[in-house]
C-alpha positions in Angstrom: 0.0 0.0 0.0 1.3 3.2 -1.0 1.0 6.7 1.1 -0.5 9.2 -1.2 -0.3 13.5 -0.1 -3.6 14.8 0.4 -2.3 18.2 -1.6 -2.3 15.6 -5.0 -6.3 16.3 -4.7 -6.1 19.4 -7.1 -4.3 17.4 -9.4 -7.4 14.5 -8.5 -10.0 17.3 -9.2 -9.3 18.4 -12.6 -9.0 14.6 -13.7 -12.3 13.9 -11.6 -10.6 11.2 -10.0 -11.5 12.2 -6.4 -11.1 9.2 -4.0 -13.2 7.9 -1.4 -12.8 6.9 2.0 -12.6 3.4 2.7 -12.3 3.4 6.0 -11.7 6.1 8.8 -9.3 5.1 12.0 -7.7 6.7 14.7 -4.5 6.9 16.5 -3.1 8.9 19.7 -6.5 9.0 21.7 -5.9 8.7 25.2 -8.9 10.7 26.7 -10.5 12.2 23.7 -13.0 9.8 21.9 -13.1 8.9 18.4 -16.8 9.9 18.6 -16.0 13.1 19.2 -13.5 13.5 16.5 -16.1 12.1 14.0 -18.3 14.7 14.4 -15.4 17.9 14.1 -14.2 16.0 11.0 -17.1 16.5 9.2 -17.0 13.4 6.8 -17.0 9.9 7.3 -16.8 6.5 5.3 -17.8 7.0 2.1 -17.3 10.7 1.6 -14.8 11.8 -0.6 -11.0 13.0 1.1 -11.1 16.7 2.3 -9.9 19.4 -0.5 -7.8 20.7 2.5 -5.9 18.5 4.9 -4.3 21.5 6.2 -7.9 23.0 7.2 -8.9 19.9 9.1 -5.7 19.7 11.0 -6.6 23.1 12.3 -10.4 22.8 13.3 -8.8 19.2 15.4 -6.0 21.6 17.0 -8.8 24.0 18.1 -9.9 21.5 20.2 -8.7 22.3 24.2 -7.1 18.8 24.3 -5.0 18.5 21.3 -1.7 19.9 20.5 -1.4 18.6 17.0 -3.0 16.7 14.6 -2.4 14.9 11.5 -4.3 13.2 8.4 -2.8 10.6 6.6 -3.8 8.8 3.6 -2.9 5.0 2.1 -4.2 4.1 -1.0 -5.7 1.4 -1.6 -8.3 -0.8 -0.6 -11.6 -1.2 -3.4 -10.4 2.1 -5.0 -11.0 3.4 -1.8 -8.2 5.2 0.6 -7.7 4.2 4.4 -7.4 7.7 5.7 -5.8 8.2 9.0 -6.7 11.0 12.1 -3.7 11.1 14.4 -3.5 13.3 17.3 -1.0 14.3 20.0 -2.9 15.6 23.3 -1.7 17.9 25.3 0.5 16.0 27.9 0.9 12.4 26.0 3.9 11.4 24.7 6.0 13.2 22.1 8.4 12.3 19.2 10.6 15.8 18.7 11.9 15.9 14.9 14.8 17.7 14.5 15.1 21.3 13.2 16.2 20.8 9.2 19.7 21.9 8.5 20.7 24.9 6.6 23.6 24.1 4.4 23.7 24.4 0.7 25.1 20.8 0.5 24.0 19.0 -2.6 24.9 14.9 -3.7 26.3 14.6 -7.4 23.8 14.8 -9.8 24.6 11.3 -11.0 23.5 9.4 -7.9 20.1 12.1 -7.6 18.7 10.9 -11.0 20.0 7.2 -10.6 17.6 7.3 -7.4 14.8 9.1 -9.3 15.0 6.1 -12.0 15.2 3.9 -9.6 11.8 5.0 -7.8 10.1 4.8 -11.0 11.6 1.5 -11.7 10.0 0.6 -8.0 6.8 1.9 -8.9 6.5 -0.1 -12.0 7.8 -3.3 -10.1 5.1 -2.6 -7.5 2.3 -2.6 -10.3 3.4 -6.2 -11.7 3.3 -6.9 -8.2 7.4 -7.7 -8.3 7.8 -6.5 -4.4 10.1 -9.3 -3.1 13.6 -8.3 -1.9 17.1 -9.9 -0.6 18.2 -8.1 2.8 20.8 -10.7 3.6 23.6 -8.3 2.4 22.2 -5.6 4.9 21.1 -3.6 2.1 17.5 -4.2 0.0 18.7 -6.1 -3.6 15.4 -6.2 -5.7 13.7 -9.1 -7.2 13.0 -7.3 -10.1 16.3 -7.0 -12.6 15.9 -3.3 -13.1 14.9 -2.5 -10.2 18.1 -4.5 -9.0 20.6 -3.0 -11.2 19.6 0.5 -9.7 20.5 -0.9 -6.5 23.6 -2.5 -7.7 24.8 1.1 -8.4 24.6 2.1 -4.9 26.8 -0.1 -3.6 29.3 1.6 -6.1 27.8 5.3 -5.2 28.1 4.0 -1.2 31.8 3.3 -1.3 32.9 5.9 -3.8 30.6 8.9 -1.7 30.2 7.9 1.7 32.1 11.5 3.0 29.6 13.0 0.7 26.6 10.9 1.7 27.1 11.4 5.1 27.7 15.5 4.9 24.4 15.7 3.2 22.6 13.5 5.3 23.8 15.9 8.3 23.8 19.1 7.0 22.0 19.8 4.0 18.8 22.0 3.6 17.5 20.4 0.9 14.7 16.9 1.7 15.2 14.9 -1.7 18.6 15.1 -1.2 18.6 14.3 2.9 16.3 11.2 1.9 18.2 9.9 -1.0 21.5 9.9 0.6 19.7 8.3 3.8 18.8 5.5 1.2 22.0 5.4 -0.5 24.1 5.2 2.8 22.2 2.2 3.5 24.8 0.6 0.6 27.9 0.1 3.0 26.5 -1.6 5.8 29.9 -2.5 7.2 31.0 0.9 7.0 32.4 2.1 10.2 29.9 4.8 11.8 26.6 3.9 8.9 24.2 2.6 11.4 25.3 6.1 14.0 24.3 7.9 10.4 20.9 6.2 10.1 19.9 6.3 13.8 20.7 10.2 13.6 18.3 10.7 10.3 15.4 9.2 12.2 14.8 12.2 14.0 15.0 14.0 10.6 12.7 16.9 10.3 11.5 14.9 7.1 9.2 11.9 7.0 10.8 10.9 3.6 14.3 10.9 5.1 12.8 8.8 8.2 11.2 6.3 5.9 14.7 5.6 4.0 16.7 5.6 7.3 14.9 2.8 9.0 14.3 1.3 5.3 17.9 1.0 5.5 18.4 0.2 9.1 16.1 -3.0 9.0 17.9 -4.4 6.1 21.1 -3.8 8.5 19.6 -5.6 11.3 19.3 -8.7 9.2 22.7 -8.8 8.3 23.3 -8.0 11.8 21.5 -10.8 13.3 22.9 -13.4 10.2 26.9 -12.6 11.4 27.1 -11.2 15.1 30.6 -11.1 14.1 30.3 -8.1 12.5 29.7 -6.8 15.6 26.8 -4.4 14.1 24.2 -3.5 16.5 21.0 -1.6 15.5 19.8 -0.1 18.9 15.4 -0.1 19.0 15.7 3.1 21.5 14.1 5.4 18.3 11.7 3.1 17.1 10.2 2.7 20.0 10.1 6.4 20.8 8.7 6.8 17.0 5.4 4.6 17.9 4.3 7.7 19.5 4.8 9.9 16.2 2.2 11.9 14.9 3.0 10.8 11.1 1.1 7.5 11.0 4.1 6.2 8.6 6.4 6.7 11.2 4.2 4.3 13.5 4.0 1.6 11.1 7.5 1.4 10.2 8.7 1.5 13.5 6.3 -1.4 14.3 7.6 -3.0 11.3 11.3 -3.0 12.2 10.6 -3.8 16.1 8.9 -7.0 14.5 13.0 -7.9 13.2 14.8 -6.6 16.2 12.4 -8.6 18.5 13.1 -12.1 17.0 15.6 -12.6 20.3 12.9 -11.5 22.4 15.2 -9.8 24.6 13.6 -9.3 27.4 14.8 -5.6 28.3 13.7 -4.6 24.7 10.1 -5.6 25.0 9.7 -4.1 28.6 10.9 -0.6 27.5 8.5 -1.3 24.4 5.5 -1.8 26.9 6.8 1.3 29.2 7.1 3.3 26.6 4.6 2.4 23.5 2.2 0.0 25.2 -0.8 2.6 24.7 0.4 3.3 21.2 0.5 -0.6 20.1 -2.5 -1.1 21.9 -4.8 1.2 19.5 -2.7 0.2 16.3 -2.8 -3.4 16.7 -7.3 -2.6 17.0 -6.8 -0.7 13.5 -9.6 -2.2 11.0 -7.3 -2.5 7.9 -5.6 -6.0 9.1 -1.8 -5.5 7.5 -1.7 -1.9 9.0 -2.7 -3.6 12.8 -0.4 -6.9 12.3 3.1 -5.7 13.4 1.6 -3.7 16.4 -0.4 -7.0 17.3 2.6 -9.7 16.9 4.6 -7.2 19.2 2.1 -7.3 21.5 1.9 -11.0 21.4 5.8 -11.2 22.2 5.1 -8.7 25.0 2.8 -10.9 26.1 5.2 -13.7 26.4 3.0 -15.8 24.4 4.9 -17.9 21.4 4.8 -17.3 18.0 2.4 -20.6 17.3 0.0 -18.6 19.7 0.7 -15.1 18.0 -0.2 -16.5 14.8 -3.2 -18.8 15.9 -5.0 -15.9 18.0 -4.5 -13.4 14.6 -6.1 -16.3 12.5 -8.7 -16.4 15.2 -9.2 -13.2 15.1 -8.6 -12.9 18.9 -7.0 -9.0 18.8 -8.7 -8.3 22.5 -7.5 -11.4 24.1 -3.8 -10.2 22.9 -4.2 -7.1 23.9 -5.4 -7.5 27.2 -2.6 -10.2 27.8 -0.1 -7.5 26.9 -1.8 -5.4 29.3 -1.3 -7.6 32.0 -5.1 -8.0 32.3 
């Protein structure tokens, strides 16, 4: 599923291709209902998205109890989007982003419209449904053969830039170029300081820059795991502080990549998880659209202490509330 900007709906307009909404969901209620939200939205299931995300935002932050808000929407599910409320009240938990740097740092033009091909090579693999990838070098390797050969150029970019990658990652004002070299850097795994590199971009001002960083940082955490020799080590401290973003991306994909750092089950990992995120997990693993709630739910499950036989049986069951309140220590 893909996340499409709700500023592409003047674009939608004049094609008349106005989308729907599927369904309506909620994250970062702790005292406010989601009744109560419903009816400040102004739209439900059914209704087409909102010309102006930005003007919903600010009728939910007029509300006493909310400090920010956020609407996010996936595409798609029946030609219909999943669109996403988050909030942040006042007093709950807070992911801080990181101001965005001011220097007029730019990467060579060479590896900007190699990575532009190679998103359009993506996109086209994703519509003949060629999604599978190889992590077990610690970077993502394609199953598609263009899609690969794009890839296959990073690794040359990643060892020939690296200074370069990791100035612009730091210091540059520019996003596109930020999120590209957070992707590219992602190339030279075993590169002395590249998982400090993509721990420091998650807290990017930029949610495209956050995506590739832990993109890249869950790839290394499979090579991680597959040589402990390496002696690369992929802390979950920011992940877990992410499933309290407002950007509902950021909460899946942290979710995502505390599925893969979890697999130990160390036991320190999952009880900072619950101190910190158990709230958070809690209302994403109830989400109605099933692969958005599943990594939420099977970290739950581990929090739980309950095996991954029992994980897997109670999702097929369709036993999300037992889970939960196991997790809860109910």
């Amino acid at each position: 599923m893909r996340v499409i900007a709700l500023g592409v709906l003047a674009w939608l307009l004049a094609s008349g291709q106005i989308p729907r909404i599927g369904v309506l969901d909620f994250y970062g209620l702790r005292r406010i209902s989601a009744e109560r939200l419903r009816k400040v939205l102004g739209f439900r299931e059914g209704d087409t998205l909102p010309p102006s995300k930005a003007a919903v935002e600010e009728r939910l932050e007029a509300l006493p109890e909310i400090a920010q808000a956020r609407l996010e929407a996936i595409c798609c599910v029946d030609d219909r989007v999943i669109l996403y409320v988050g909030i942040e009240e006042k007093g709950a938990a807070h992911f801080e982003f990181r101001y965005p740097p001011r220097g007029n740092l730019t990467l060579p033009e060479r590896i900007v419209e190699t990575y532009r091909g190679f998103i359009r090579a993506l996109e086209d693999a994703a519509r003949r449904g060629q999604t599978g990838e190889d992590l077990s070098e610690g970077y993502a390797l394609s199953a598609d053969a263009a899609t690969r050969a794009f890839q296959e150029r990073f690794r040359e970019f990643a060892q020939a830039h690296l200074s370069t990658l990791r100035q612009v990652l730091r210091n540059s004002m520019h996003d596109e170029h930020r999120a590209i070299a957070a992707y590219v850097i992602g190339y030279a795994p075993r590169a002395r300081g590249v998982v400090e590199d993509l721990q420091f971009a998650m807290q990017d001002s930029d949610a495209g820059v956050r995506a590739n960083a832990m993109r890249a940082l869950a790839a290394v955490s499979v090579l991680a795991r597959s040589d402990p020799e390496l002696g690369l080590r992929v802390e979950p401290t920011w992940f877990i502080e992410m499933l309290n973003s407002i950007v509902w991306s950021d909460r899946y994909r942290a979710a995502s990549a505390l599925v893969n750092l979890t697999e130990d089950r160390n036991p320190r990992t999952l009880a900072h998880i619950r101190e910190r995120a158990l709230a958070s997990l809690t209302e994403m693993a109830r989400w109605r659209t099933l692969p958005h709630a599943l990594p939420a739910f099977l970290l739950l499950g581990r929090i739980a202490g309950m095996s991954e036989a029992e994980i897997h049986q109670a999702w097929q069951s369709g036993e999300r509330e037992g889970v939960i309140a196991r997790a809860a220590g109910k």
